[in-house]
Structures are given as structure tokens and as C-alpha cells.
C-alpha positions in Angstrom: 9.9 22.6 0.2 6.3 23.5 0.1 5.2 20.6 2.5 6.6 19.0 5.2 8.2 15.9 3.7 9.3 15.3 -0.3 9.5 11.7 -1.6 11.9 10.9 -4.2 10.3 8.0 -5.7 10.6 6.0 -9.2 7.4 4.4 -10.2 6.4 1.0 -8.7 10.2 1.0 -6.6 10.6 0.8 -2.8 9.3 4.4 -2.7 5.6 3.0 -3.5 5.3 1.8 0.1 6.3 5.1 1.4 3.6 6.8 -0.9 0.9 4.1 0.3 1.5 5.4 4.4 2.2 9.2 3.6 -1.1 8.7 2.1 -2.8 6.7 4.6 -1.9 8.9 7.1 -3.4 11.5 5.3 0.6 13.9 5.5 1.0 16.6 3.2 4.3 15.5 1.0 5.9 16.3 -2.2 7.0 14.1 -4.9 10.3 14.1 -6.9 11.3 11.7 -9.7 14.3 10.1 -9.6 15.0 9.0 -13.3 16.0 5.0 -13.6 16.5 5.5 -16.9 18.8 8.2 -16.9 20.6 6.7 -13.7 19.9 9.8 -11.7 19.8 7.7 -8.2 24.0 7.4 -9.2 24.3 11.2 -9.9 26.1 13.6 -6.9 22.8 15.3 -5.9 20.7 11.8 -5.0 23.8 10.2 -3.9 24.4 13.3 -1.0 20.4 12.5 0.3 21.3 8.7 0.2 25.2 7.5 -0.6 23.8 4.0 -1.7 21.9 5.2 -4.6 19.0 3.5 -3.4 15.6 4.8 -3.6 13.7 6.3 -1.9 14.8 8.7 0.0 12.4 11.0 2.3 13.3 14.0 2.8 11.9 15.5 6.5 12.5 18.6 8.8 15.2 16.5 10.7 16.8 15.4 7.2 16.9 13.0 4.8 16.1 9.1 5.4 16.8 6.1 3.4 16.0 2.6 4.1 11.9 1.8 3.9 11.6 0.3 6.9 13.6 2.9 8.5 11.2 5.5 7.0 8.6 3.1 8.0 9.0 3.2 11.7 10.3 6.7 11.9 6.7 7.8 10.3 5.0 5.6 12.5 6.2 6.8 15.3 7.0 10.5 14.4 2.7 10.5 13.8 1.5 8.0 15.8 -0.2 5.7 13.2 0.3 2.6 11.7 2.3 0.6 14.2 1.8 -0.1 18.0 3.2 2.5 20.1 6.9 2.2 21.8 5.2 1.6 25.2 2.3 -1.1 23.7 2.7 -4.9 24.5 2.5 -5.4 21.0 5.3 -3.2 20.1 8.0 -6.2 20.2 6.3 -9.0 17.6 5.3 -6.1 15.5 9.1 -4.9 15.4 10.3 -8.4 14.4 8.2 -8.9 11.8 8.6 -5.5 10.4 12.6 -6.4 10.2 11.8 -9.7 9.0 9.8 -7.6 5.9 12.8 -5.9 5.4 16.3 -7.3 6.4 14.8 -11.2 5.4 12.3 -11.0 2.8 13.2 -7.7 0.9 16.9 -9.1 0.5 15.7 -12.3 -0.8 14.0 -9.8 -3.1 16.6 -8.4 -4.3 18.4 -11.6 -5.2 15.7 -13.2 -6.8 15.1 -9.7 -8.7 18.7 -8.4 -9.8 20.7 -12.1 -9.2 23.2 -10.8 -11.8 24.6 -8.6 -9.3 25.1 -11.2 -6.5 26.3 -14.4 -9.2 27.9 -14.9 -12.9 25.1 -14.0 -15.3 25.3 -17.3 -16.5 24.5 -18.7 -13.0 21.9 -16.4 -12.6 18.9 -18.4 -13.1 20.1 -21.0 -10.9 20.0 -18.8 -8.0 17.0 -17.7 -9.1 15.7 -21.1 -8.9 16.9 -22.1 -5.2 16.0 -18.6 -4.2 12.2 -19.3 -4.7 11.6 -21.9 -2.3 13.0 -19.5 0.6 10.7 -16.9 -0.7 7.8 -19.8 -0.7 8.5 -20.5 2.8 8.4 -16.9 3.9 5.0 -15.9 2.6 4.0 -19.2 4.3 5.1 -18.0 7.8 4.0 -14.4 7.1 0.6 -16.3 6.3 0.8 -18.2 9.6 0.8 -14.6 11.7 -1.9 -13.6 9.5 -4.6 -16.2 11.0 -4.1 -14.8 14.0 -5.2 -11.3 13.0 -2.8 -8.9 14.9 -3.9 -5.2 14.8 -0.6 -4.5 13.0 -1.6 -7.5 10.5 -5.2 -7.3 10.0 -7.3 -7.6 6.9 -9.1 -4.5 8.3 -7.0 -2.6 10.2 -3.9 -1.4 7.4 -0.4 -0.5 9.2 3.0 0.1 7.8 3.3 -3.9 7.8 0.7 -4.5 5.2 1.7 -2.0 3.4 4.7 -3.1 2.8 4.1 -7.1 2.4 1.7 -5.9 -0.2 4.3 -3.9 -2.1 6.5 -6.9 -1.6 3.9 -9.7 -2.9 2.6 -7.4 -6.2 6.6 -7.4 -7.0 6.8 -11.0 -6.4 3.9 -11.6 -9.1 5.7 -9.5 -11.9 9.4 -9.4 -11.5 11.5 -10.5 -13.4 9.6 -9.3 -16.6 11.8 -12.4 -18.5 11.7 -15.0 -15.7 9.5 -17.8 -14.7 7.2 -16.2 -11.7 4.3 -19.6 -11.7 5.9 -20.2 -8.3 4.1 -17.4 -6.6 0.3 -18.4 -6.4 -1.2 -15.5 -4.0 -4.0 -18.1 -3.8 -1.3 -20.1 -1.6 -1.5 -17.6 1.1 -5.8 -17.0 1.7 -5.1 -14.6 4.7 -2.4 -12.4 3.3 -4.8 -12.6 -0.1 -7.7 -11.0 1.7 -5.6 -8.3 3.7 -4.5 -7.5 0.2 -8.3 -7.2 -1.5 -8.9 -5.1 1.6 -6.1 -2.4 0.8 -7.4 -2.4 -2.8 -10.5 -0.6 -2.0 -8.3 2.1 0.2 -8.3 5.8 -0.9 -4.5 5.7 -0.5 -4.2 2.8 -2.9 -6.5 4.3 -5.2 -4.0 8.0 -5.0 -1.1 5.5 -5.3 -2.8 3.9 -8.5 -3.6 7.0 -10.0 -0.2 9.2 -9.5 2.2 5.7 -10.6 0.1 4.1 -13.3 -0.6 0.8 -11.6 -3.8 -0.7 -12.8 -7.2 -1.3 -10.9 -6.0 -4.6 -8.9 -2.2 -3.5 -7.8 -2.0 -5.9 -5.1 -3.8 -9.2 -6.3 -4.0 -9.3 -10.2 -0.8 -6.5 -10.8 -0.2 -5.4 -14.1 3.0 -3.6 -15.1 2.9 0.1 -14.5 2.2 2.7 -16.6 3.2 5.9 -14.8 2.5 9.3 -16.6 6.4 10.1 -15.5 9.3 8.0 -15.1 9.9 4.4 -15.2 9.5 1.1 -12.8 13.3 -0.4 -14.0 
């Protein structure tokens, strides 16, 4: 490859996070579609960069890696942005919440998202249903840490965190397309709402906007995405 790090991303997928901080962090990468629609992410050649068939996948001069927050920390660290160093006193609450993002939150994601794959499809709105308050709860703590204004969760300072909370929350508000989704208010959280209006306004989210078809408010007022390749499901 051309640059040092390809992406392979589907539209408005886990792989939009990864876009957001590549961009952020101002890193030369290059993008390759992985095609929901035609299942590639289960075909032999995406299957060898991740055997889970998960996206995304980064692909890096030390090889491929899968898991966001994985490719998270590895980035933050590998360039020195983004996160608190290894040696910073603020390394360890940063660390738990970014696991918190992604081994508590992003799984309840997935089951309020794709429930048919955890439950009967006929029980699948019930799970659903006692799913949300969990979810509720979350953003409430997440909120909590807000107020106090961290560097690693501050309205004006962005970091692999907020990028990925904001990712997380715009999902939240649109997902699923056929489900009831009044239970997410953003208005409910006032702190993670304004570090969200302030990553609006951020060149990466405008480059993000612009190469996956995500509307002028991604973050607070999301629309479905219209991407000029590929497709979000």
C-alpha cells in the first residue's frame, strides 16, 4: 500500500471511529470497502485480516488489527495522541473507561442492535426492551465522568474516547431502523451533548461526513447515511 495504514471500513460501521482519529491525527491511510451487502466481511480474503468477520480491520506495517478499541489504543500510543501516555497519572481511569466503551457498552450494542442473533426472533423485542434501561444507565455514568472534564473526556480537547462514545451515541439514535429508539434522549446527557456539538465542527468529522455520506449533524441530530460507496447494514 501507498500509505502507511489501509482501513477496511463499511459506511457508518465500527470502522467510522477509526476514520474519525486517523483523521484527527492528521495519518496518511487508505480506504477499502468491505461490501455488507455482498457479505464480503465472510469471504476468505477479509476473514485472513480478521477471522471474526468483523469490521474493521487496520491494516499497519506490523500487520493487521481488529478490535476498535484495540486499534484505538494501539494508534494512540503508536503516535502519541489522543490518550494519556503509558507513564501519565491519568493513564489508568482513561484505560477503564475506554474498556468500559468497548467490552460494556459496545456489547450492549450489539444486543440491542442485532438481538436476533443472541435470542429467538420472536423474543427479540423483549430483549430489546430490558436491554435499554442498561444502556440508559450507562450514558448516565459516562455523563457523570463528563462533569468532571477529564482531558481524555473533554468538550474541547477530542481523544480516542469521544470519538468513540460519539460513534456509539449517533448509532444509539438510529438503530434499529424498525425499532422503537424514543428511549435515547441525547438531551438526557447535557455534558456528553456538548462534547458531541464540539466534534461536529471538527475538520475530521467534516472528512468523515463527506467520504461516508452522514449528514451535516452526525453526532446530535444523525440522519441515515448516504455514502457514495457501499452500505451502513
Amino acid at each position: 500500500m501507498n500509505a502507511p495504514y489501509r482501513l477496511h471500513y463499511a459506511p457508518d460501521n465500527a470502522s467510522l471511529v477509526i476514520r474519525l482519529v486517523l483523521e484527527e491525527m492528521g495519518l496518511s491511510f487508505e480506504t477499502t470497502l468491505v461490501d455488507r451487502r455482498q457479505s464480503a466481511q465472510d469471504g476468505p480474503a477479509y476473514r485472513a485480516l480478521n477471522p471474526n468477520g468483523l469490521i474493521p480491520v487496520l491494516e499497519t506495517p506490523q500487520g493487521p488489527i481488529f478490535e476498535t478499541a484495540a486499534i484505538l489504543l494501539w494508534l494512540a500510543d503508536t503516535h502519541g495522541q489522543m490518550a494519556p501516555a503509558p507513564d501519565s497519572p491519568d493513564r489508568a481511569a482513561f484505560l477503564k473507561w475506554l474498556f468500559f466503551a468497548s467490552n460494556t457498552l459496545h456489547a450492549d450494542l450489539r444486543v440491542l442492535f442485532y438481538a436476533e442473533k443472541y435470542i429467538d426472533t420472536a423474543q427479540a423485542d423483549t430483549l430489546r426492551h430490558g436491554i435499554r434501561p442498561r444502556l440508559r444507565q450507562h450514558l448516565r455514568v459516562l455523563n457523570d465522568v463528563a462533569r468532571s472534564a477529564p482531558d481524555w473526556l473533554h468538550a474541547d480537547q477530542p481523544s480516542v474516547l469521544t470519538y468513540y462514545l460519539a460513534c456509539q451515541m449517533r448509532w444509539m439514535a438510529l438503530y434499529p431502523a424498525r425499532a422503537d429508539r424514543s428511549w435515547y434522549q441525547l438531551a438526557d446527557t447535557p455534558y456528553l451533548q456538548t462534547v458531541l456539538m464540539n466534534l461536529e465542527s471538527r475538520p475530521a468529522t467534516r472528512a468523515a461526513i463527506s467520504a461516508e455520506g452522514l449528514g451535516i449533524t452526525p453526532f446530535t441530530s444523525p440522519a441515515y447515511a448516504k455514502p457514495p460507496e457501499g452500505s451502513a447494514t
